[in-house]
C-alpha positions in Angstrom: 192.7 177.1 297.9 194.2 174.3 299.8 197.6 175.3 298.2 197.1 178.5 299.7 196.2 177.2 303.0 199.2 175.5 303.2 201.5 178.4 302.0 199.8 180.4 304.7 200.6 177.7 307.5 204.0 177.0 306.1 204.7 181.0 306.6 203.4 181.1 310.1 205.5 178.9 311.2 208.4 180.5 309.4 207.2 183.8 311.9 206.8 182.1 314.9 210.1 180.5 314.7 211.7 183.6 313.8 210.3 185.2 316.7 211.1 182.4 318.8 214.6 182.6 317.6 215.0 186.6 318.3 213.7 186.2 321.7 215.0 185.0 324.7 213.5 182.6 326.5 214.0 185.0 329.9 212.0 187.8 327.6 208.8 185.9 327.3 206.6 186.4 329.7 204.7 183.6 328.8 207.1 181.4 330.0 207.2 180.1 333.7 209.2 182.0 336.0 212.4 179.3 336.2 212.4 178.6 333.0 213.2 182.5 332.3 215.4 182.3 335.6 217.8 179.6 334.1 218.2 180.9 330.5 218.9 184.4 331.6 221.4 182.7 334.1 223.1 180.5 331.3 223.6 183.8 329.3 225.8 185.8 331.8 229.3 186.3 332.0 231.0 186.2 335.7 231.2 189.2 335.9 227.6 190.3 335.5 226.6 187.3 337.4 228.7 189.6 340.5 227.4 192.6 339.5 224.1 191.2 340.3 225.0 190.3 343.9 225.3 193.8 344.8 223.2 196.3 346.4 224.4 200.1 346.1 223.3 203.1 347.3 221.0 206.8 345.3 219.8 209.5 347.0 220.5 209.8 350.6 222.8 212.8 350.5 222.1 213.7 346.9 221.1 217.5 345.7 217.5 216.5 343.8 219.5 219.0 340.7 222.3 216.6 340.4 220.1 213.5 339.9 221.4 212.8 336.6 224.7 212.4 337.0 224.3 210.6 340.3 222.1 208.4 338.4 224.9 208.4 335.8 227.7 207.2 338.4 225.5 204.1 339.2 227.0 200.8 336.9 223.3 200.1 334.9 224.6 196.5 335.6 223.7 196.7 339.5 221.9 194.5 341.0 219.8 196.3 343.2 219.9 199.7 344.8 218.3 201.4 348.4 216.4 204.0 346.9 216.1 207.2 349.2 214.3 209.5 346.4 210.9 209.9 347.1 209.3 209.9 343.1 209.8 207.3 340.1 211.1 209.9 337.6 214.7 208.4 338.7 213.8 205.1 339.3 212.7 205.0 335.7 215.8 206.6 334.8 217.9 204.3 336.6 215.8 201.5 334.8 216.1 202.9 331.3 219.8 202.6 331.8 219.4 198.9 333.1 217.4 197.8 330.4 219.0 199.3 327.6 222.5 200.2 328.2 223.5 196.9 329.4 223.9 193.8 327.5 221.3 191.5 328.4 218.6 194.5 330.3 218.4 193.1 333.6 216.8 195.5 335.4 217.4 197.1 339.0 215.6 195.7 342.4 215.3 199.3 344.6 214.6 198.6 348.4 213.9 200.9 351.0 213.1 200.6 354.4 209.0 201.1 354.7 208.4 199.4 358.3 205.8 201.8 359.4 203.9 203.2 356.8 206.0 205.1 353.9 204.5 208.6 353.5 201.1 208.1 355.9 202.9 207.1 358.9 201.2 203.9 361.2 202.0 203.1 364.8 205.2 201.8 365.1 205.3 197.4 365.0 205.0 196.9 369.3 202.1 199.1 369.0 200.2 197.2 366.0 201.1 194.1 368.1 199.0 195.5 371.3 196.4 195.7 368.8 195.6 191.7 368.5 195.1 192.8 365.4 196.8 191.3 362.7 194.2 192.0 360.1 194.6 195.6 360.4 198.4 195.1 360.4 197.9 192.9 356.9 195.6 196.4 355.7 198.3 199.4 357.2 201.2 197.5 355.1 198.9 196.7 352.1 198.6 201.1 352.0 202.4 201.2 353.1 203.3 199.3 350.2 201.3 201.5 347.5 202.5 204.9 348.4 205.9 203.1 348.7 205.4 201.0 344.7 204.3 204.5 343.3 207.3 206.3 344.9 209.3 203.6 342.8 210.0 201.0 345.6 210.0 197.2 345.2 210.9 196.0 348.2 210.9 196.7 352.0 212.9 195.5 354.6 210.1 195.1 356.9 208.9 193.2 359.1 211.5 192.9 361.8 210.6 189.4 363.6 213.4 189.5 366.5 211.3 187.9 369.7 212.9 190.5 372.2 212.7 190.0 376.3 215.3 193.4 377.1 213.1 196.3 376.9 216.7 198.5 377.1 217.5 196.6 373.3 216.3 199.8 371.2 215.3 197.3 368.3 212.4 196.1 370.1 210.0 199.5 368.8 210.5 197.1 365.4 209.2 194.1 366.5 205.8 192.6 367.9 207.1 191.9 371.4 208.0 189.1 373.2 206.0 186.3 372.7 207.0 183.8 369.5 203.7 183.4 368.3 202.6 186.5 368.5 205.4 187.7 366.1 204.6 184.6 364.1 201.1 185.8 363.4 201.7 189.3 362.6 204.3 188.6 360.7 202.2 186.3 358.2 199.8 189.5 358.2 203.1 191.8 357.5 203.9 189.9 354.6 200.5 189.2 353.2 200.2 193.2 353.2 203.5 193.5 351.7 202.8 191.3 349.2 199.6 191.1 348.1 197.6 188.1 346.5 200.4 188.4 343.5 203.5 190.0 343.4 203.4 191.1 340.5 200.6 193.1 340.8 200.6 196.8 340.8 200.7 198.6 344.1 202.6 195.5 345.7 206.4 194.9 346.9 208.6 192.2 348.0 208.7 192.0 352.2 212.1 191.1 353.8 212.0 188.9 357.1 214.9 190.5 360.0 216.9 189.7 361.1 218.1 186.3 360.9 218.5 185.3 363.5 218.4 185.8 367.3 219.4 189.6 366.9 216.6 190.4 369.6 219.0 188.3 371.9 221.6 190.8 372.3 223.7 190.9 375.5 222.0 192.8 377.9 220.5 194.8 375.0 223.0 196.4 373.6 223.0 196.6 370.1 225.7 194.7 367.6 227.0 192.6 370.5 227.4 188.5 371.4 224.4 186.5 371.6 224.6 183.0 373.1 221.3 181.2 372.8 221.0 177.5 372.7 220.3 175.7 369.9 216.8 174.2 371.7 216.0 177.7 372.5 216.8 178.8 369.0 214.6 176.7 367.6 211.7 177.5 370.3 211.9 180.9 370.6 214.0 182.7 367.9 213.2 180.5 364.5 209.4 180.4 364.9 208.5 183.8 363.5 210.5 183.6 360.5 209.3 179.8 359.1 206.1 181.5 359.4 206.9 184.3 357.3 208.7 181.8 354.3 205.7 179.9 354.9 203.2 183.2 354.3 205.5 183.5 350.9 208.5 186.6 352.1 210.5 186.8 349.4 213.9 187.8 351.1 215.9 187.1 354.3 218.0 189.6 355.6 221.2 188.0 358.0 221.6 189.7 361.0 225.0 191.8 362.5 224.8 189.8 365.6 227.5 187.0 366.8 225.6 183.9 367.5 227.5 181.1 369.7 230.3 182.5 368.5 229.7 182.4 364.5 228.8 185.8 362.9 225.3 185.6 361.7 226.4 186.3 358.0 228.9 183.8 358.2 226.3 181.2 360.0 225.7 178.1 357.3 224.1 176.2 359.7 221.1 179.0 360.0 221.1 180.8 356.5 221.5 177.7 354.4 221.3 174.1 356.4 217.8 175.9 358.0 216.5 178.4 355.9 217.5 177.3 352.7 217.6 173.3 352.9 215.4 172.9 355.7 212.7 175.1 355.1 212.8 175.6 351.1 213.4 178.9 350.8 213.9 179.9 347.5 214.2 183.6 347.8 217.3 185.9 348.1 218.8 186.4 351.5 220.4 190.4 351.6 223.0 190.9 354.1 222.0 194.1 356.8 224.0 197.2 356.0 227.9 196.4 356.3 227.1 193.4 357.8 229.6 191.5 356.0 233.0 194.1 356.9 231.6 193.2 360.2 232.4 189.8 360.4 235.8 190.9 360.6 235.2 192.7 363.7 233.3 189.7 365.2 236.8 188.0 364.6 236.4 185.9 362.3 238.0 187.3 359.4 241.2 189.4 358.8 240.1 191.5 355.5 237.1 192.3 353.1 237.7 189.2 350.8 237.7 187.0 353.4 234.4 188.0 354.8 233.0 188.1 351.3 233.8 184.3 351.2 232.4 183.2 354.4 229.6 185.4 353.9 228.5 184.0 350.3 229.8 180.6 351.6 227.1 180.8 354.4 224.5 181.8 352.2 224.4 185.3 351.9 223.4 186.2 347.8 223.4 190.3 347.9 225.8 192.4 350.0 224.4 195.4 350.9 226.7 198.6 350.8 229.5 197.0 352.0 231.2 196.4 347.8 232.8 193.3 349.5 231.5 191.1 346.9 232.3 193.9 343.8 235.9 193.9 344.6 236.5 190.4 345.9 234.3 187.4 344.2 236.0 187.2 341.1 239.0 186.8 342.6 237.7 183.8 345.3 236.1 182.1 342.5 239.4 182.3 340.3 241.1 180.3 343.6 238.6 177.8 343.9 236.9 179.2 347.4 233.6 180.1 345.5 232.0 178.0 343.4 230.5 179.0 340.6 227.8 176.6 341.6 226.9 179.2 344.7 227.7 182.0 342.3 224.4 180.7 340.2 222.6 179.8 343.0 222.9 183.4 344.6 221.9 185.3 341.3 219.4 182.4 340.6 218.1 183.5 343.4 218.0 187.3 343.0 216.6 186.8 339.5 213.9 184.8 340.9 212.7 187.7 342.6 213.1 190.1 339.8 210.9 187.9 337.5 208.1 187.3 340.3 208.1 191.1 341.1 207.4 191.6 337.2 210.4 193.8 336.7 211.5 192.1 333.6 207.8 192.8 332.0 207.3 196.6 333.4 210.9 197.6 335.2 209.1 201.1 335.1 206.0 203.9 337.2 203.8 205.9 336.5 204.7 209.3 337.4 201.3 210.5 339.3 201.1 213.5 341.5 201.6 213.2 344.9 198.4 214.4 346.5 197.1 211.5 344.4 199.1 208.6 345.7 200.2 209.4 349.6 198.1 210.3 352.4 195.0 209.7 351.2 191.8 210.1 352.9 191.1 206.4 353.5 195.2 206.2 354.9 194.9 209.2 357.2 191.5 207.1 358.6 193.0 203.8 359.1 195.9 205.2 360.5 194.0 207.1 363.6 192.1 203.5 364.1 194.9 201.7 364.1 197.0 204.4 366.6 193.3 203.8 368.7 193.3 200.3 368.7 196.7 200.0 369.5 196.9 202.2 372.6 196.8 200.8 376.1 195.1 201.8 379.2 197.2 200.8 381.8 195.4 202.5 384.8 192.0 204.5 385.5 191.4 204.5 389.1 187.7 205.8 389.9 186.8 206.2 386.2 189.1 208.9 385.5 189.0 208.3 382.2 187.2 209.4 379.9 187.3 212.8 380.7 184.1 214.6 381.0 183.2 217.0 378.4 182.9 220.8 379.1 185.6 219.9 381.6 188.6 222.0 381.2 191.8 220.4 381.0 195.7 221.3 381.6 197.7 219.5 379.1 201.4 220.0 380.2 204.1 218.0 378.6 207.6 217.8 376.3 205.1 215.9 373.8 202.3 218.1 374.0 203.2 220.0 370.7 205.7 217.5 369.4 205.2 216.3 365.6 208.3 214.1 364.9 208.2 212.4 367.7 204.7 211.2 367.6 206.2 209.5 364.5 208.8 207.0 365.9 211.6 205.6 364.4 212.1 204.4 361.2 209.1 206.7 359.6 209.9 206.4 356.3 208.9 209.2 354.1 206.7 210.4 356.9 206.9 214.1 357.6 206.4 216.5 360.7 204.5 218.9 358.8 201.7 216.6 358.1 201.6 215.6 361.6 199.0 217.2 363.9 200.0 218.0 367.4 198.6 216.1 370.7 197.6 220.4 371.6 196.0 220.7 368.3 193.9 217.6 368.3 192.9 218.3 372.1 191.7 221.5 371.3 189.2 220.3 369.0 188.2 217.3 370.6 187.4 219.5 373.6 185.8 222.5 372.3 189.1 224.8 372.8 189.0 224.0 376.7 192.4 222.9 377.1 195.3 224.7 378.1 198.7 224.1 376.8 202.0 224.5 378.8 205.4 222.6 378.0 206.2 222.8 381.3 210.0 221.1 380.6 212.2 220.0 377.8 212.5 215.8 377.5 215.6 216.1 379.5 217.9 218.8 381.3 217.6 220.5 384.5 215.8 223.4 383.5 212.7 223.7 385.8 211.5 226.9 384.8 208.7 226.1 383.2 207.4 224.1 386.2 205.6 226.8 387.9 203.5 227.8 384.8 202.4 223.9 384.6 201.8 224.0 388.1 199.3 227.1 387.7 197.7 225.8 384.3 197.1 222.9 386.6 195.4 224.7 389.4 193.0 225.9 387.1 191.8 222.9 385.5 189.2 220.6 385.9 192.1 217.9 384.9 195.7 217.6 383.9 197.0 215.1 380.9 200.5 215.1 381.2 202.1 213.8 377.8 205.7 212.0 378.9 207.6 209.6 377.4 210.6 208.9 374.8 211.9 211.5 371.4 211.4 209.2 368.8 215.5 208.9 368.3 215.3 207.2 371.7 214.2 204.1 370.1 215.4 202.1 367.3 218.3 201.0 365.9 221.7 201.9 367.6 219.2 203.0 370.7 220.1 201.2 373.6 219.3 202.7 376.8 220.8 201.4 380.3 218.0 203.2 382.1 214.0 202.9 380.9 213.2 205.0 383.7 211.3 208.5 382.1 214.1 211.0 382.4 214.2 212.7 386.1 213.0 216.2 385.0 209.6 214.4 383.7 209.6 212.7 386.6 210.0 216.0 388.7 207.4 217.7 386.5 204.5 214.7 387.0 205.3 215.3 390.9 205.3 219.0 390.8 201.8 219.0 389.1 200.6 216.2 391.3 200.3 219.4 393.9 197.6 220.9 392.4 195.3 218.0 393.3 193.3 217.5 390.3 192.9 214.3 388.3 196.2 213.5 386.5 196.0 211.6 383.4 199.5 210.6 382.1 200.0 209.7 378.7 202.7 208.1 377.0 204.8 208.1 374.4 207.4 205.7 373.7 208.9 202.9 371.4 209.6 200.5 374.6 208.2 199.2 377.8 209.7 201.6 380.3 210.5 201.1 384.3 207.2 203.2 385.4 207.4 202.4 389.4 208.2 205.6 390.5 205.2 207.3 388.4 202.7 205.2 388.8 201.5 206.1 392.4 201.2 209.7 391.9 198.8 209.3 388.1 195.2 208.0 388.3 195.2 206.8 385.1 198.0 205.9 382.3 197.8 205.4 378.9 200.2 204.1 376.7 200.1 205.7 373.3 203.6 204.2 372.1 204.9 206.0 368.9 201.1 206.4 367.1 201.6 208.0 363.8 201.0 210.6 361.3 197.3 210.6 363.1 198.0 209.7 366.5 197.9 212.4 368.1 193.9 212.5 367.1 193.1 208.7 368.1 195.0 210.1 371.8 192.3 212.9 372.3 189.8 210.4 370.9 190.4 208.0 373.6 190.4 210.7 376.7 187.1 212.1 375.6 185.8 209.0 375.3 184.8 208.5 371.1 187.6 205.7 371.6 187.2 202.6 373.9 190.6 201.2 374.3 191.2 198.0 373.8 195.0 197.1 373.4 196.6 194.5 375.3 200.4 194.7 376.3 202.7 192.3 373.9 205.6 193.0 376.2 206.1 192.7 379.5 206.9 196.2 381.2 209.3 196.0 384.3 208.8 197.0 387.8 212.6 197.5 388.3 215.1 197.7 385.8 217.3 195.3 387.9 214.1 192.7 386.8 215.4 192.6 383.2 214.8 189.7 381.3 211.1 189.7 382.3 208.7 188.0 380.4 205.8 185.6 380.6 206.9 182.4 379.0 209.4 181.6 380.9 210.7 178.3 382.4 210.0 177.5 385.9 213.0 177.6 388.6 214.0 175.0 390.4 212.3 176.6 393.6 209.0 178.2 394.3 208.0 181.1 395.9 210.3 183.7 396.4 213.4 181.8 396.3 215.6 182.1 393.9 214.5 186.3 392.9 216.6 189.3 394.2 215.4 190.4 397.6 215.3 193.9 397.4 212.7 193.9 394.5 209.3 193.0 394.0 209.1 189.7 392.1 205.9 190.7 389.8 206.7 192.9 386.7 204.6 196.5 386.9 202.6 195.3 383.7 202.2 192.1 382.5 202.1 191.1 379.2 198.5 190.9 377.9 197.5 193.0 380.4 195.1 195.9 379.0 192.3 197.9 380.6 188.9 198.7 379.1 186.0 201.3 379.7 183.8 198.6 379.4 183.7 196.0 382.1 183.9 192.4 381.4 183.4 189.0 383.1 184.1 185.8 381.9 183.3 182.3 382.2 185.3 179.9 383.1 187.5 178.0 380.5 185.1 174.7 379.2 186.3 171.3 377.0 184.6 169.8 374.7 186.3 166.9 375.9 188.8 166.1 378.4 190.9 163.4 376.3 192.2 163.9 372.9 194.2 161.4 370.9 197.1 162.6 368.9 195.1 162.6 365.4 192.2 164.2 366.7 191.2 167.6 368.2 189.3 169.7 370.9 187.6 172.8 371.6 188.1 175.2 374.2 185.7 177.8 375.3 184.8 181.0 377.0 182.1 182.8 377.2 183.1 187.0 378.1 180.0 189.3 379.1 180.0 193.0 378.5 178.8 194.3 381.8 178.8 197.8 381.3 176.6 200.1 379.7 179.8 200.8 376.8 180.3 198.8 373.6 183.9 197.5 373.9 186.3 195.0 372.1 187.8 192.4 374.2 190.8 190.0 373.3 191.5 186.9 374.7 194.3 185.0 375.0 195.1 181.1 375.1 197.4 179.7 376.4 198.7 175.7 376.9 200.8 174.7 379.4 202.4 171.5 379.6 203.6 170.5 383.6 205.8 167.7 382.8 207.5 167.2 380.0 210.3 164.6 380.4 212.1 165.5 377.2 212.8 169.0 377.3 211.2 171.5 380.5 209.0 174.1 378.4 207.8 177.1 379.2 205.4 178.0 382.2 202.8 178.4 379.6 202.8 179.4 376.4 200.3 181.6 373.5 199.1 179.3 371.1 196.0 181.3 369.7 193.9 184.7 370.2 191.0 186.6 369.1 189.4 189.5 369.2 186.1 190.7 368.7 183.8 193.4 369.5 181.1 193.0 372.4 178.3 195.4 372.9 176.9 196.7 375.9 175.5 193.7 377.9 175.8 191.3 375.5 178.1 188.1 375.6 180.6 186.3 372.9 182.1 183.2 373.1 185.6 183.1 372.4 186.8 179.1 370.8 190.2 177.4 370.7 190.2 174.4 368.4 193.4 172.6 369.6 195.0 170.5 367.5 197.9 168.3 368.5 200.7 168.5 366.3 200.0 172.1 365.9 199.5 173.6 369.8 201.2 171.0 371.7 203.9 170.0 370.2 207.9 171.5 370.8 210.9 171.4 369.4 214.2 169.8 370.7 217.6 171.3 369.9 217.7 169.7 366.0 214.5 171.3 365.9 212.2 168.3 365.4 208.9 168.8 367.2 208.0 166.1 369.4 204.5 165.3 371.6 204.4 163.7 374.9 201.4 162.0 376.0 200.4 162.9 379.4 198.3 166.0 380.8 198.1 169.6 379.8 196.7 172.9 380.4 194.7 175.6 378.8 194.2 178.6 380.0 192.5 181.9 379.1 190.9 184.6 381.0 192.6 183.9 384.5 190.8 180.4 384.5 192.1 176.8 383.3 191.2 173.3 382.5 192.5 170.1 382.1 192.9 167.2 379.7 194.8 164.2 378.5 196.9 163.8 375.5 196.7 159.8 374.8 
């Protein structure tokens, strides 16, 4: 028996280190994720290290019955491809090729860009920032990224994180405003979404942080062009959103088209490798943004293709996307000695790193499910319209206008009063018109059928022949909602505008229907803060819808009748003139006070400022309270606020905090500056106390141009609710 035993042992081991011999280390999945990293990366030629650094293109102009062949024209060797088709049958096709046509099956990384919602469209970023929300932005990209996984993605290039002060800069629909920390915290919710408690699991994808860095810092707001910021402001400003995102786990980086200080952002070392890479431990991959890399040569920096492959990879760039800069010209740079193959390895180390914590090596392939089973779900369509509610912002309501009262009858007159695609925004993913209900539609049941509908002009032209029918539709209401504001093309990328004004024939329409007398509710629709001076006089109230989403249109006519209390607070400051731009609250103080200093034929207060947000409930709050009024630099205190719901309506109220430091003798900051909010719901005449715990290091501390945060002793400021207090830093 015990010579059996033995034999049996003996030939167990003989298996097991067969097995171990016939499989790759980088095939277990048993092993830890570097481990399979560096074997797979000792295994590869040059060649299919390159291959790897590349990131083509399938589906964007494709006929769906030529999808074999286009999937045949794609080298199964790729490293990664934007993926356009809207199913996994040719994702797994694609993989199929990957893993078993090639050498060593490495499969394919397919990215799209899901920055709103993929099929189920959400409010556009700005607007889930005026939520205060960042838990319902965490839950919108959690749903974004399922539909998006079962369509075959892996990874998004989403969230955008550029802090943008130049509402004309088209890119700023993308972001979450103005404010640093703001984009800092939804960010870490954008990711988290993304990515889920582990990226591996099913019905999760990688999230890309853009674009690095100070893209939002465009010249004037145009996009593509020269950005000077300095390096103190950089690292104040600009940086902050995106240490918090490789802090909440992003796995990639995209570098940015932008010239910063006159070195191309993917041909910045300092910022892609000394500070995200070095400085901060990133160990993702960084993806360059769509021809990013030919561009450096029209920055000025380089005089051909292979010379802005070798800055570009020099800087830190791992995987060129679309430009084929690195397909034609690494071999050759690392054959002359001006790439290493120590960067080579560290790129596709990099890329592979990725792959492996995705699970791509384990299960590169979908599940083919039918659509109605995977997008636009009931729960999605929900979450969307309370998200679009949540984000909206009432700017006015003079005498209560708002809500409307029911069994009134209203004229709804407006370029957006039957738009779909426009309600959707920019960058809507898979998100279609045809499953987008109309601002008419959803008003008509909201209000029992009492509403009539009249375009009354285009979004711009001169044709005013529909004003007179408005003007009548508006005679014979109760009360007019005029629904103004942007096509959804109007914002986003490559949508700069020199004027924010609404286009003159709106304007002309609001002011031919303000004849008719009645209450005029104006909302709008737009991807930007826009120059509203002329308008506002003539509406009693405004409401700023942004771009709200495959539901929107129902959390609008929710919120005039009422079944919505709005709550959004503006994370961006909107202009009175366009001759104010840069405006925004955080800035530095000038060397004079008063007037002195602003343009003299302008007000020196913007129209709206940011966090500024009306309610149908009224509020009052306390003033700001200490639980001490010294604090040593170890140690902490709390601030607090107590806010009372005066009304006789159940409302959510946000509240902002903000610390301002008066003299600071190493670098002048900001006038004040968001360190924390919160928002919660308070019913009808009941009270909630809002807290600030406020910890040194964290709230009052600041950066210096290297980057290093430093604390002064001396006195501060908190402030929330339109009151302050004061204590000592020791």
């Amino acid at each position: 028996m015990k010579t059996i035993k033995a034999i049996a042992i003996i030939l167990a081991a003989v298996v097991l280190s067969a097995f171990s011999w016939k499989t790759p280390v980088y095939k277990d999945a048993s092993q830890p994720v570097e481990k399979r990293v560096q074997d797979l990366l000792k295994r590869m030629t040059l060649q299919e290290k390159i291959m790897q650094m590349n990131q083509y293109i399938i589906g964007r102009n494709d006929n769906s019955n030529n999808r074999g062949k286009v999937v045949a024209k794609i080298p199964p060797e790729i490293g990664s491809l934007i993926y356009f088709y809207e199913d996994p049958e040719t994702r797994n096709d694609i993989q199929k090729r990957a893993m078993e046509q090639t050498r060593l099956g490495i499969p394919v990384l397919l990215g799209f860009d899901v920055i709103h919602g993929y099929r189920t469209v959400f409010p556009v970023p700005l607007a889930q920032a005026a939520s205060f929300n960042p838990g319902m932005t965490s839950k919108l990209n959690a749903i974004a990224a399922s539909e998006a996984y079962s369509a075959g993605i892996d990874w998004t290039f989403a969230p955008m994180i550029d802090v943008c002060r130049d509402p004309r800069w088209g890119r700023i629909v993308e972001c979450y405003g103005e404010d640093p920390y703001t984009n800092s915290v939804f960010c870490e919710a954008a990711v988290k979404g993304f990515q889920g408690k582990n990226l591996s699991d099913k019905g999760t994808i990688a999230a890309c942080l853009k674009h690095f860095v100070c893209y939002g810092a465009s010249e004037a707001g145009r996009d593509y062009v020269y950005t000077e910021v300095s390096d103190q402001t950089m690292w104040d400003t600009y940086l902050p959103p995106y240490e918090a995102g490789v802090k909440a786990g992003a796995q990639t980086v995209m570098s940015a088209f932008n010239n910063i200080n006159g070195i191309p952002a993917s041909a910045n070392r300092h910022t892609l490798t000394d500070i995200l890479k070095n400085g901060w431990g990133f160990d993702g991959l960084v993806v360059s943004d769509w021809d990013a890399i030919a561009q450096i040569k029209l920055n000025g920096m380089a005089q051909d293709a292979a010379e802005c492959a070798e800055l570009s990879v020099n800087a830190g760039v791992d995987l060129d996307m679309k430009d084929n800069a690195y397909a034609e010209h690494l071999e050759q740079l690392v054959k002359e000695g001006k790439v290493s193959i120590k960067r080579i390895d560290d790129a596709v180390a990099r890329i592979l790193r990725v792959k492996f914590r995705l699970g791509l090596f384990d299960d590169p392939y979908r599940e083919n499910k039918p659509q109605e089973e995977v997008f636009m779900q009931q729960e999605s369509l929900e979450l969307s319209e309370k998200a679009a509610a949540e984000s909206m912002v009432l700017l006015k309501n003079d005498s209560s206008v708002l809500p409307l009262r029911k069994g009134a009858h209203i004229a709804l007159i407006g370029p957006l009063a039957e738009a779909k695609k426009d309600l959707l925004g920019s960058w809507r993913g898979k998100g279609r018109a045809d499953e987008t209900e109309t601002l008419a539609a959803a008003m008509q049941r909201e209000f029992d059928g009492r509403v009539t509908v009249v375009e009354g002009c285009s979004f711009k032209g001169e044709d005013r022949s529909g004003f007179a029918e408005a003007l009548q539709a508006a005679q014979s209401a109760d009360a007019v909602v005029l629904a103004l504001g942007e096509k959804s093309g109007w914002s986003g990328e490559n949508a700069s505008r020199a004027n924010i004004e609404l286009p003159e024939i709106q304007q002309e329409l609001l002011r031919e229907v303000k004849k008719a007398g009645k209450p005029m509710v104006v909302v709008l629709f737009n991807g930007r803060p826009l120059v509203l001076t002329q308008d506002e006089p003539m509406a009693d109230a405004i409401l700023e819808a942004w771009f709200p989403g495959t539901r929107g249109a129902a959390a609008v006519a929710g919120t005039l009748s009422g079944r919505y209390n709005p709550s959004g607070k503006l994370p961006v400051t909107f202009p009175a003139h366009q001759g104010q731009i840069p405006i925004y609250y955080n800035k530095r103080l000038p060397a004079r006070r008063g007037n002195q200093g602003y343009y003299f034929d302008v007000t020196v207060k913007p129209l709206y400022p940011f966090g500024h947000g009306l309610s149908y409930s009224n509020f009052e709050s306390s003033p700001v309270t200490l639980s001490a009024d010294k604090l040593s630099k170890g140690g902490k205190i709390t601030a607090s606020v107590t806010v009372k719901n005066t009304s006789a309506v159940d409302g959510a109220q946000t509240v902002l905090w903000f610390i301002s430091d008066p003299s600071c003798r190493r670098v002048t900051r900001p006038e004040k500056e968001l360190r924390h909010f919160e928002k919660k719901i308070i019913p009808a005449g009941a009270s909630e106390t809002f807290t600030f715990e406020i910890q040194p290091e964290r709230d009052l501390s600041f950066p210096d141009s290297q980057g290093t945060r430093f604390i002064e002793a001396g006195k501060f400021i908190v402030s929330a609710c339109g009151t302050q207090a004061e204590f000592t830093l020791e």
